[in-house]
C-alpha positions in Angstrom: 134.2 185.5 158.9 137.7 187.1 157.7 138.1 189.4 155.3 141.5 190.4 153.6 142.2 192.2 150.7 143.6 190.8 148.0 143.9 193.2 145.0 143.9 196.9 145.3 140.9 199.4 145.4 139.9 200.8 142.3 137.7 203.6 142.3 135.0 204.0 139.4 132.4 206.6 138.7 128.8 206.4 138.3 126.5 206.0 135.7 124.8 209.5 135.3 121.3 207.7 135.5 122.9 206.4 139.1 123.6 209.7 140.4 120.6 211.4 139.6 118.3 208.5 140.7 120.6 208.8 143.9 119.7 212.8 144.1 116.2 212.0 143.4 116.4 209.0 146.2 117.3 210.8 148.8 115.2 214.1 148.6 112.3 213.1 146.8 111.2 209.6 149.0 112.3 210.9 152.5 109.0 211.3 153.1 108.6 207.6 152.8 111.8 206.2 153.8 111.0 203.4 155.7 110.4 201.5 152.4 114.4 200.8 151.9 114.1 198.0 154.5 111.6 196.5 152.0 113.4 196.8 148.7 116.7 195.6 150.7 114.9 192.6 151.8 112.9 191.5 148.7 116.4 192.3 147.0 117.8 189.4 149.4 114.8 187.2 148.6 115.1 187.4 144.7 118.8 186.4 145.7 117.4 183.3 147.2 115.5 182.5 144.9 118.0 182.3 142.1 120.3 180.7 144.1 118.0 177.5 144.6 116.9 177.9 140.8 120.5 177.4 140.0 121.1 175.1 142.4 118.5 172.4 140.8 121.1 172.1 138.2 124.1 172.1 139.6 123.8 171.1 143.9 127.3 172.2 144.5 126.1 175.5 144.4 124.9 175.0 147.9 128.4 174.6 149.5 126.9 172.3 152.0 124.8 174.6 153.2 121.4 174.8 151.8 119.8 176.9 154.1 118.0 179.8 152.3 117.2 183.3 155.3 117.5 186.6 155.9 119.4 188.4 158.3 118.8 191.6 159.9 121.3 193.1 162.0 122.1 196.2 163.7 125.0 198.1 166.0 124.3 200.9 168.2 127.8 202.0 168.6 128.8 201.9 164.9 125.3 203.5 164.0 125.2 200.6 161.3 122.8 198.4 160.0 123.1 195.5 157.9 120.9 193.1 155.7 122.3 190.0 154.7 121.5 187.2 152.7 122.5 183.1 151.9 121.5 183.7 148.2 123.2 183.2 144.6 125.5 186.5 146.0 127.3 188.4 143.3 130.5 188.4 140.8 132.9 191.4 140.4 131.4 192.2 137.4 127.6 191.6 138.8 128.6 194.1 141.2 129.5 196.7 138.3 126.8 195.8 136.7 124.3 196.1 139.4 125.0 198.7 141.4 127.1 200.9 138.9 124.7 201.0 136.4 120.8 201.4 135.5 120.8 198.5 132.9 117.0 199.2 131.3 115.8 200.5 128.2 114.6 204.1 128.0 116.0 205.4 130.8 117.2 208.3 129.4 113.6 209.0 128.7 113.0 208.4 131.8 115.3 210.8 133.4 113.6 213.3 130.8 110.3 213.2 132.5 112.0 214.1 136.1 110.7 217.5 136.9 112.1 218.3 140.2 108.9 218.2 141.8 109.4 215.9 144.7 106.0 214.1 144.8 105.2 214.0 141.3 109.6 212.3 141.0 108.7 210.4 143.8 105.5 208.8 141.5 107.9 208.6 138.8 110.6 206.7 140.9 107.9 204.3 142.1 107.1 203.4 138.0 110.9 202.6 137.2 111.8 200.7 140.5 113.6 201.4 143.7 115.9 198.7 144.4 119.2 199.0 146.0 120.0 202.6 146.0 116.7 203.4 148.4 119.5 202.6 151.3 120.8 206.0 150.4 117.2 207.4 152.0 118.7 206.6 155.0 122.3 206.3 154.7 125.1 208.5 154.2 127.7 205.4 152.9 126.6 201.9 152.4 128.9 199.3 152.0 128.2 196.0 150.5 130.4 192.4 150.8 129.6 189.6 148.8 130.7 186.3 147.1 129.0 184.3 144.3 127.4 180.8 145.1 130.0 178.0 143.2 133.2 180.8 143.0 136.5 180.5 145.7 136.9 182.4 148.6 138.9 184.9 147.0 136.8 185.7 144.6 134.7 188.3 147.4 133.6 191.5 146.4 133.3 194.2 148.5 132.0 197.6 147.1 131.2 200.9 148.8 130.1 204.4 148.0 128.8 207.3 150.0 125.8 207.6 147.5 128.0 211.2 145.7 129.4 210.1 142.0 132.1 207.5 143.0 132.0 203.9 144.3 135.1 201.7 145.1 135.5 197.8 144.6 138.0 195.6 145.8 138.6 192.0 145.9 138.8 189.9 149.6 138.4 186.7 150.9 135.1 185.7 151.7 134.2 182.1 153.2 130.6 181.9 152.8 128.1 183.1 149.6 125.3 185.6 149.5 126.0 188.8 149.5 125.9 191.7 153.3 125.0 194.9 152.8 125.6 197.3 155.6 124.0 200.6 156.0 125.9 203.4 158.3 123.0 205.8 159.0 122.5 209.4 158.6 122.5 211.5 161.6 118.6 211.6 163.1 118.1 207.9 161.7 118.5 206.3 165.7 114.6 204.8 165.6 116.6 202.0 163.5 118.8 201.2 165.7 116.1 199.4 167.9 115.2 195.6 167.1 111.1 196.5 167.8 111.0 199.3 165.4 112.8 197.2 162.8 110.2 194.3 163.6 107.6 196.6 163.3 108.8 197.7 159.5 109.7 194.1 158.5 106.0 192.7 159.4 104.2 195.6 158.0 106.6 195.4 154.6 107.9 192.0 154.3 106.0 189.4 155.9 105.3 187.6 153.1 108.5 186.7 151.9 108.8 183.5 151.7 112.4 182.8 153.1 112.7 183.3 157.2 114.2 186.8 158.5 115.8 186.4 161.3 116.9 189.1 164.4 118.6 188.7 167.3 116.0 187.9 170.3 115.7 190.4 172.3 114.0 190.6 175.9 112.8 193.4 178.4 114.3 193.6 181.5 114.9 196.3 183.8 113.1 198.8 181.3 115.8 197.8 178.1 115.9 195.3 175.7 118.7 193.1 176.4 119.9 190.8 173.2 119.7 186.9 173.9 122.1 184.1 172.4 119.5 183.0 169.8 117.6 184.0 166.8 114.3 184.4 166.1 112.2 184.5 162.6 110.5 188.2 162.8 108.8 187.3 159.6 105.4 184.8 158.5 108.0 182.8 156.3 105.5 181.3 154.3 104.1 181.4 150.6 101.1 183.8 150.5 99.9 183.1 147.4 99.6 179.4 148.5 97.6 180.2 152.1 93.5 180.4 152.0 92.3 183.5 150.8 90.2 184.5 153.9 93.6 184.3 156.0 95.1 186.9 154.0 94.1 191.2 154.4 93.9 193.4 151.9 97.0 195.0 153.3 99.2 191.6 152.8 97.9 191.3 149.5 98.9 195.2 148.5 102.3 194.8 150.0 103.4 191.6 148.8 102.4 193.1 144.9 105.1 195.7 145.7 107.4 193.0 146.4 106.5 190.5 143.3 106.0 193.5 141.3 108.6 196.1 142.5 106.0 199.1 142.4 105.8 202.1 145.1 102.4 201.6 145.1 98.9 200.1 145.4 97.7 197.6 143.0 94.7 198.7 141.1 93.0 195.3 141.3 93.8 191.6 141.8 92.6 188.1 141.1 94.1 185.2 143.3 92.6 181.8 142.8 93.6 177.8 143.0 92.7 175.9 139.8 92.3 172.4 139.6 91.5 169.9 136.9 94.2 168.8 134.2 96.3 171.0 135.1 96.8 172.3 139.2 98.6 175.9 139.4 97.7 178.9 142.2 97.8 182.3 140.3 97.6 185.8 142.3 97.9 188.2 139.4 97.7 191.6 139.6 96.6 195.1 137.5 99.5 197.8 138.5 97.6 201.0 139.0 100.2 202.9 137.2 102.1 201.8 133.5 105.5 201.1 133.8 107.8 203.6 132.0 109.2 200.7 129.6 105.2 199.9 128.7 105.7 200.4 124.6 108.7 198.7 124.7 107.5 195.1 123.5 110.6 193.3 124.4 110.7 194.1 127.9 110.6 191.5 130.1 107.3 190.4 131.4 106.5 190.7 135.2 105.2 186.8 136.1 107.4 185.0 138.6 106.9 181.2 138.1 106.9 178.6 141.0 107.3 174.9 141.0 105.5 173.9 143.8 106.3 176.4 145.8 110.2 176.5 144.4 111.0 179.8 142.3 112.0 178.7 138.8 112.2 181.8 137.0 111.5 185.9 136.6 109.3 187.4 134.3 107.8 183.9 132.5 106.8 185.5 129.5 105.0 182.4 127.8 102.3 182.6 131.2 100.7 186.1 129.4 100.1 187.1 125.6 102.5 190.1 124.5 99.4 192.9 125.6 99.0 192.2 128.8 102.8 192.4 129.6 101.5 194.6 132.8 100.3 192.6 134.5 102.2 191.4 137.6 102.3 188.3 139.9 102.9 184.9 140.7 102.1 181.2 139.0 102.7 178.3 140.9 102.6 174.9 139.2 101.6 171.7 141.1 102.5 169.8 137.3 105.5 171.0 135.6 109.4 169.6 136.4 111.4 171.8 138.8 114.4 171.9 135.8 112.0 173.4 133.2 113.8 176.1 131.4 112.3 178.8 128.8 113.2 176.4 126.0 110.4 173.7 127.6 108.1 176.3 128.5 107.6 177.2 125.0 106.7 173.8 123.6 105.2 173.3 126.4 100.9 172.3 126.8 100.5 172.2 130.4 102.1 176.1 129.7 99.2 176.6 127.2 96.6 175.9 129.2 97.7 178.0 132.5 98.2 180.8 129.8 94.9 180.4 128.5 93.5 180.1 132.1 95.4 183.3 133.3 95.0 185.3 130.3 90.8 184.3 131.0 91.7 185.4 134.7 93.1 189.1 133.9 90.2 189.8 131.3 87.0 188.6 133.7 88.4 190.8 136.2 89.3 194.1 133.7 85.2 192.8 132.7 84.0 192.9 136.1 85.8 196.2 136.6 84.1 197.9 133.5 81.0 196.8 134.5 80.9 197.7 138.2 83.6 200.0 139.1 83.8 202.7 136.4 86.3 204.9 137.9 88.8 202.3 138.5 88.8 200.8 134.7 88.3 204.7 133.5 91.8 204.4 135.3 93.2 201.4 134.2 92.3 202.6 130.6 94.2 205.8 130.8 97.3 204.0 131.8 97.0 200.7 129.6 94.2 201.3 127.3 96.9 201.4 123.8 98.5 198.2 125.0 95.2 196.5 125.2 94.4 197.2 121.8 96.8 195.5 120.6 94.6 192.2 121.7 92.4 192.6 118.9 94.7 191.2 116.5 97.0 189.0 118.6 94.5 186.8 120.3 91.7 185.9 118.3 90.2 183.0 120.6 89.5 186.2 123.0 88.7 188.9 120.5 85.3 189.4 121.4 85.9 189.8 124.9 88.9 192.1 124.5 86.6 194.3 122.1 84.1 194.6 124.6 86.8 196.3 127.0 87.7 198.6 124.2 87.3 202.3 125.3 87.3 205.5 122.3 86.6 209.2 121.9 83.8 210.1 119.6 81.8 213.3 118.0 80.4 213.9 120.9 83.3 214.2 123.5 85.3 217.4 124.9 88.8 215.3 124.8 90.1 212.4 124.3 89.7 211.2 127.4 86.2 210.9 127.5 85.4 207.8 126.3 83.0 205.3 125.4 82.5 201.5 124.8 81.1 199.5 121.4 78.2 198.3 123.5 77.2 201.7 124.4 77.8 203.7 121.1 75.2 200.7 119.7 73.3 201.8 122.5 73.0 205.1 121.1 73.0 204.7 117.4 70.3 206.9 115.7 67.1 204.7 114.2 68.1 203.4 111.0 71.6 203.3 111.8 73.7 199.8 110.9 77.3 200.3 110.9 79.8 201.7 113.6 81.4 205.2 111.8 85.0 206.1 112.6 87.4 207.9 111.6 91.4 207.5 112.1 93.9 210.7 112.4 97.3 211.6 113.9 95.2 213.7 116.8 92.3 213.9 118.7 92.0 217.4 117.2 93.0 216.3 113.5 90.1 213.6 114.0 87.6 215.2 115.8 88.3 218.6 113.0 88.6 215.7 110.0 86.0 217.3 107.0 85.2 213.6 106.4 82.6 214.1 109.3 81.1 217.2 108.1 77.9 215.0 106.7 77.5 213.1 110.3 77.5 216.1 112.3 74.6 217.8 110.2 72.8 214.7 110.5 73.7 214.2 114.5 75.6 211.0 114.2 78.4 209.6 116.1 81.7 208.9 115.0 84.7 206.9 116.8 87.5 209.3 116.6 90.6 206.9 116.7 94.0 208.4 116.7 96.1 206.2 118.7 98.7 205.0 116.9 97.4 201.1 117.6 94.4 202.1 116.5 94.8 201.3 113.0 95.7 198.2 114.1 92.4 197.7 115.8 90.5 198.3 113.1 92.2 196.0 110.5 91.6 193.4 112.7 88.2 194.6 113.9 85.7 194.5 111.5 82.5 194.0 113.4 81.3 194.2 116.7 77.4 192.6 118.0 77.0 192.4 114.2 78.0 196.0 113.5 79.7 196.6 111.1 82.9 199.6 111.4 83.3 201.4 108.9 86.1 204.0 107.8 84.2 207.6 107.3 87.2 208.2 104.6 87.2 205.1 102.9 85.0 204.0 99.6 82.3 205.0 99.1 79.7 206.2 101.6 76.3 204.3 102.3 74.2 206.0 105.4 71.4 203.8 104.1 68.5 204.1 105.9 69.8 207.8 107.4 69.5 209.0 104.1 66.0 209.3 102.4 65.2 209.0 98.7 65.2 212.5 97.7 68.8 212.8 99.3 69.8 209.7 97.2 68.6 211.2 93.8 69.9 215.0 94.1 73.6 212.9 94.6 72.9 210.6 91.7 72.1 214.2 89.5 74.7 215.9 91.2 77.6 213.3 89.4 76.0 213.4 86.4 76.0 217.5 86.2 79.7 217.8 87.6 81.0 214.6 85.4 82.7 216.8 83.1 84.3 218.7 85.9 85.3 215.7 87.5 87.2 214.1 83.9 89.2 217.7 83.7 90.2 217.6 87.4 91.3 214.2 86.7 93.3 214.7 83.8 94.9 217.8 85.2 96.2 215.6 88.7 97.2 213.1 86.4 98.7 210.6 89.0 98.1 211.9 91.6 94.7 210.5 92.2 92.6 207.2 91.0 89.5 208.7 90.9 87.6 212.5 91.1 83.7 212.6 92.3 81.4 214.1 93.2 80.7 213.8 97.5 77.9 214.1 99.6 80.3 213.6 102.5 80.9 217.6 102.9 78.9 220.7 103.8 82.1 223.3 104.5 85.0 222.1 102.7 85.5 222.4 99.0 87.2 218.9 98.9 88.6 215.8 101.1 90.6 212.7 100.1 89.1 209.3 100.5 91.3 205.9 100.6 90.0 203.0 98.1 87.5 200.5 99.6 90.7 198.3 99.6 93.8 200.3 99.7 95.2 201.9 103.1 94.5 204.7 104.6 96.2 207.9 104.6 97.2 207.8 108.5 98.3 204.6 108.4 100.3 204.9 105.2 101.7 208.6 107.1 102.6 206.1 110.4 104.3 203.3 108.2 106.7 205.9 106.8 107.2 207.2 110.3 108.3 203.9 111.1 110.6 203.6 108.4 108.2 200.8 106.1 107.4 201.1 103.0 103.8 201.7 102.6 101.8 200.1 99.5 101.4 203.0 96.6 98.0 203.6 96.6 96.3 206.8 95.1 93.9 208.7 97.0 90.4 209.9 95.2 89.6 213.2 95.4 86.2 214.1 96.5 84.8 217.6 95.7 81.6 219.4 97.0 79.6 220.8 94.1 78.1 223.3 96.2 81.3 225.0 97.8 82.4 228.3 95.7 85.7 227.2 95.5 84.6 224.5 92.7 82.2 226.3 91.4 84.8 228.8 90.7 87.3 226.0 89.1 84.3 225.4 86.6 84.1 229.0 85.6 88.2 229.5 85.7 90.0 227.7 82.3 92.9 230.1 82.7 94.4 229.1 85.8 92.2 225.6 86.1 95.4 223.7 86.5 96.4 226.2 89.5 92.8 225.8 91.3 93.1 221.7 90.6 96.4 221.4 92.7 95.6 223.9 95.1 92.4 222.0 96.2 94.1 219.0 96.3 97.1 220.5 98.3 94.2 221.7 100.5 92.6 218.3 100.9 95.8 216.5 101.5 96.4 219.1 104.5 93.0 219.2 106.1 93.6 215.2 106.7 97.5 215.6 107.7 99.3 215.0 105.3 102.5 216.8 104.4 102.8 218.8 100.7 105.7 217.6 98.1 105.9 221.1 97.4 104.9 223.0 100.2 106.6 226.2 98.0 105.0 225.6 94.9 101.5 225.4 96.9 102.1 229.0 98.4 103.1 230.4 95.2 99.9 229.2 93.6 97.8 230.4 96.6 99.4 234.2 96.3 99.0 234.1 92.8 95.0 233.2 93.3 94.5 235.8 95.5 96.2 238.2 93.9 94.2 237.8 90.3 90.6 237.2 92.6 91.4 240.9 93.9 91.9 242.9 90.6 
């Protein structure tokens, strides 16, 4: 191959992402450096790949030469080593793109979380991806020379850096496509100089990839490794998802998860199974044991590679999984579908619909078979994808049930919010008498679990969902019963403990409203509109007053989280509810002189204790003072 240049160097500087993932690269995954030979190589794969993709539509792509593999080189004397690829290879602009820039949402964010603590920023690393700049682990400049499948020979690229805040890209003549990438290694890097060390690395990392990597042959003779005239595939070459299950280790199936779903580390759990019927596919699908730092963001891509009998078609297939399980990672290989099927035909598409349904029925018995039988691990995979999962409730009905069961909250009775417990066991442990599912939502697990709308649960010992994830309220407007229990808002309506509450309770309430009415029509007409209703509550003990949303109307949290989001939330008034045996209103009857002062503080009061924010957070202090001053004369 002859290179010449045919424009001049230009020099450009990197993203600032770039260079402190390079910083981070370099001192943070040392420790594990061997794994650059991996991301290089599944790099070169996913290269492959697209090139035969592309090439189903347009064969000239191939340039008479339609051999897909991986080379691995190296050169003792130059210290260098270099991967190199056959695939779709890269424009000018790819190359700017690509190794200039870190083209994903939040990475700011991101970068944020970096704390300059080597193992916990090499976990961190391992969530956003490694990629191409993990050759700077082991390099101290890395060149790269490439040409895109379909473009003339003049149209190669050849960029280099040594990994500081520059890189420089020129234009040459390059015959063939694909793209080299040559690494010239750090001083005390020499074990990679030696074809049986790279072997070594390349079977333990790579063997599943499915396009052959070859070496130079090497032989022993006269105690050295001399290098023969042919090439050898290091590499199994071969489709693992497609090979018998009891042929493939547990190690095979970790590593080739960190290939298909470009992690640092271990999957949390798997499924891999061959369906046949009206529609033939092989699905390995995976749960990542860690979120994804782009998780919340619902238009990331999702992380399914789709096959056509064994012929990649495309990345991240959204249409094979339902928007809340966009974590989970792996491969779909159809036995039905046309090798030119594009996004467009996938979503029209039935044969599609029925492997979704089949994988989406896949990822849910296993997350079941995990909650039942290996606590620790779902505890886990709730921690890290618990919100996302929620959001199943009201997206996929046919499934609701099932996704309800593998619903996990905090309640009364928990320390934090990461103790946790299912529907099925808080039925478990309902009190006698007890019919419906309490909950309450807030902004906090301290706002909940501190809400005064529990006050009446606690003195009677029972339980209470304390929701306050934002998806949450979701959930619960989509979830309205579970195993024929109803759930039920503690600060909604009106309150019905049924059997939990005996007659006598019933009747001192129903004497209680009729003694306080009066009370109630003056509060009333002094908040004008600022609530529907004032009553009388049986829901406190402590607190003077709490506000309660119409059996109908929105709650206060969600109507706080819509605004928060920039929506409009439906006006609805709040009722106030006020305890008649609290001294605070039984001052208010006594006090006509400053009744209209005591009405708004109470409601300020109320409004707060359930985290809401005062119109007049001035005016409520200047009433306060003034109360306190006139009840110490």
């Amino acid at each position: 191959m002859t290179d010449s240049t045919t424009a001049s160097r230009e020099t450009l500087g990197f993203q600032t992402e770039v260079k402190q993932l390079l910083h981070l690269m370099i001192h943070s995954l040392y420790s594990n450096r061997e794994i650059f030979l991996r991301e290089l190589i599944s790099n070169a794969s996913d290269a492959c790949d697209k090139l035969r993709f592309e090439a189903l539509h347009n064969d000239a792509l191939y340039e008479n030469a339609s051999d897909l593999n991986i080379r691995v080189s190296f050169d003792k004397e130059a210290r260098t080593l270099t991967i190199a690829d056959s695939g779709i290879g890269m424009s000018r602009d790819e190359v700017i793109s690509n190794l200039g820039t870190i083209a994903k949402s939040g990475t700011r964010d991101f970068f944020s979380k970096l704390s300059g603590d080597q193992q916990k920023d090499a976990h961190l690393i391992g969530q956003f991806g490694v990629g191409f700049y993990s050759a700077f682990i082991v390099a101290d400049k890395v060149s790269v020379l490439t040409r895109r499948a379909g473009e003339k020979a003049d149209q190669g690229v050849r960029w280099e850096s040594d990994g500081g805040g520059e890189f420089s890209i020129e234009m040459v003549d390059r015959a063939t496509r694909g793209t080299e990438i040559t690494l010239h290694l750090r001083e005390g890097q020499d074990d990679l100089l030696a074809g049986y060390k790279l072997r070594e690395i390349i079977k333990k990392y790579s063997n599943h990839i499915v396009q052959p990597i070859l070496m130079q042959k090497e032989e022993w003779k006269d105690g050295k490794y001399e290098m023969l005239d042919e090439d050898e595939t290091v590499n199994q070459a071969s489709a693992l998802w497609a090979r018998s299950k009891n042929e493939i280790t547990e190690e095979q199936y970790k590593e080739f998860y960190k290939h298909v779903g470009h992690d640092f580390d271990d999957p949390l759990a798997w499924s891999h199974a061959r369906v046949e019927g009206k529609q033939e596919y092989t699905q390995l699908l995976y749960i990542p044991s860690h979120a994804p730092f782009d998780l919340y963001d619902r238009q990331a891509r999702h992380g399914i590679k789709l096959y056509v009998r064994r012929v990649f078609i495309m990345d991240d297939a959204e249409q094979l999984m339902p928007q809340y399980m966009r974590f989970v990672r792996g491969v779909v290989d159809s036995a039905d579908l046309p090798l030119n099927v594009s996004r467009e035909i996938l979503q029209e598409s039935k044969d599609i619909d029925a492997i979704r349904k089949g994988c989406t029925g896949k990822v849910l018995g296993l997350l079941s078979d995990l909650a039942e039988n290996d606590k620790e691990k779902y505890a886990k995979f709730w921690g890290e994808f618990g919100s996302v999962m929620k959001e199943g409730v009201g997206e996929d009905f046919a499934n609701k049930d099932k996704i309800a069961a593998l619903l996990r909250f905090a309640t009364t009775k928990a320390d934090n919010a990461d103790e946790t417990v299912s529907l099925k066991d808080y039925i478990a442990r309902m009190k006698d008498g007890q019919e419906k599912i309490y909950f309450v939502t807030a902004d906090s697990f301290n706002a909940a679990k501190n809400s005064p709308h529990l006050e009446v649960f606690r003195k009677k010992g029972i339980e209470v969902l304390l929701l306050s994830d934002r998806v949450d309220e979701w959930v619960v407007s989509n979830l309205h019963e579970f195993e024929g229990k109803q759930l039920v808002s503690v600060a909604k309506g009106g309150l019905d403990l049924g059997a939990l509450e005996d007659a006598a309770e019933k009747q001192e309430q129903e004497k209680q409203a009729d003694e306080f009415k009066g009370l109630t029509d003056k509060i009333k007409t002094s908040l004008a509109d600022k609530v529907k209703e004032v009553r009388v509550t049986h829901r406190l003990t402590d607190s003077p007053a709490c506000l309660v949303a119409g059996e109908h109307d929105i709650s206060g949290n969600l109507a706080r989280l819509m605004k928060a989001a920039g929506q409009k939330a439906p006006n609805a008034q709040p009722i106030l509810e006020i305890n008649p045996k609290h001294p605070v209103v039984l001052r208010l009857q006594e006090d006509n002189v400053r009744f209209d002062d005591w009405a708004a503080v109470l409601f300020d009061q109320a409004l707060l204790a359930e985290g809401g924010q005062l119109d007049d957070p001035a005016g409520f202090v200047k009433r306060v003072n003034q109360l306190m001053l006139e009840m110490g004369k």
